[in-house]
C-alpha positions in Angstrom: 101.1 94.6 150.8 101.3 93.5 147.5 103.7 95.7 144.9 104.0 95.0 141.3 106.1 97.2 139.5 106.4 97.4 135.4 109.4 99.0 133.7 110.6 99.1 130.2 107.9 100.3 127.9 108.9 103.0 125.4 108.3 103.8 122.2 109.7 101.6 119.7 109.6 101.0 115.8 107.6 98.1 114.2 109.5 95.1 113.7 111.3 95.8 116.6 111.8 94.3 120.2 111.3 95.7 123.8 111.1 93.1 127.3 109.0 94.2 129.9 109.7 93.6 133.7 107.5 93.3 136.8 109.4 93.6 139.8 106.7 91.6 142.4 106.7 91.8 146.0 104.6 91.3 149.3 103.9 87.7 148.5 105.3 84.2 147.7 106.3 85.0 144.2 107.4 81.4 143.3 103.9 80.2 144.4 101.6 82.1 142.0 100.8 82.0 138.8 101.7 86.0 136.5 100.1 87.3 133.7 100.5 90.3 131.0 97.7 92.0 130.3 96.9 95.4 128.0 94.3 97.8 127.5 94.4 99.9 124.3 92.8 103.1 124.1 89.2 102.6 123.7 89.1 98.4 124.3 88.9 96.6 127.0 92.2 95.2 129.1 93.0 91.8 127.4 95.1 88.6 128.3 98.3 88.5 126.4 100.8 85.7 128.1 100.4 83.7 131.5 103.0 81.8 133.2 102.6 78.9 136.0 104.4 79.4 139.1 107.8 77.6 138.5 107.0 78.6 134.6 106.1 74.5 133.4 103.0 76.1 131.3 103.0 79.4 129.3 99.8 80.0 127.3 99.2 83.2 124.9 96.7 85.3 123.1 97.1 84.4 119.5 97.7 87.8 118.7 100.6 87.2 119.9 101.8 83.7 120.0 105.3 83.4 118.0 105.8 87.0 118.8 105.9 87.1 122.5 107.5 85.3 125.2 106.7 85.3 128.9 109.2 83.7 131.4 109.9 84.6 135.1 113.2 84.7 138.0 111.6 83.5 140.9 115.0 83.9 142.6 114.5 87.8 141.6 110.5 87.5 141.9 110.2 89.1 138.6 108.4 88.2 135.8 108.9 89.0 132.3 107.8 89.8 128.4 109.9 89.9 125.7 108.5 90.7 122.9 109.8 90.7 119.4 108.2 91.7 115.5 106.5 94.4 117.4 103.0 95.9 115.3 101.1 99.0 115.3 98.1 97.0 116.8 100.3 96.3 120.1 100.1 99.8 121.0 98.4 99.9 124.7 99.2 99.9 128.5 100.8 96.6 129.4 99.6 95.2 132.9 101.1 92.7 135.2 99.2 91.0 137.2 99.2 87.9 140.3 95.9 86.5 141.5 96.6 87.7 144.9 94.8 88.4 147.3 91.5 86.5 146.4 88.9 87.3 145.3 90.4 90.4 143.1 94.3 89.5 142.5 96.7 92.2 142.3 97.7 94.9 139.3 100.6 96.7 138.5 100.2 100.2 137.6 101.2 99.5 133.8 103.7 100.7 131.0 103.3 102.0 128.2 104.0 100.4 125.2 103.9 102.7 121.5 105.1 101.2 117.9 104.9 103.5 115.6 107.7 104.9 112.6 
């Protein structure tokens, strides 16, 4: 069975940094592609980083690009997002996610993320 588990969300000043982990288990981690994903209150759930399975490609939303940085440890099957010069606007639940099992993929049960002064 599939587990994602997120960690390291929090509340955090703009400006500032926080990384967020998914712990992944239940499948071949090294074989599948992961992805960040949030949902702010009242929008719907949006890409925000994607990495390939032995992380050659990244590709970003470009409300973030420059700003965020997806990478993974397939030797730890965990993926991660550090993300730096933190705004207001990245307020949300932050998602991982795996495309596993078709047709639906997997979710993580999210973190939440809060910049604010």
């Amino acid at each position: 069975q599939v587990q994602l588990v997120e960690s390291g969300g929090g509340l955090v000043q703009p400006g500032r940094s926080l990384t967020l982990s998914c712990a992944a288990s239940g499948f071949i981690f090294s074989r599948y592609v992961m992805s960040w994903h949030r949902q702010a209150p009242g929008k719907e759930r949006e890409l925000v980083a994607a990495i390939s399975s032995i992380s050659t490609n990244t590709n970003y939303a470009d409300s973030v690009r420059g700003r965020f940085t997806i990478s993974r440890d397939n030797a730890k099957n965990t993926v991660f997002l550090q993300m730096n010069s933190l705004k207001p606007d990245d307020t949300a639940v932050y998602y991982c996610k795996v495309n596993y099992p078709p047709p639906f993929g997997s979710w993580g049960q999210g973190t939440q993320v809060t910049v604010s002064s």
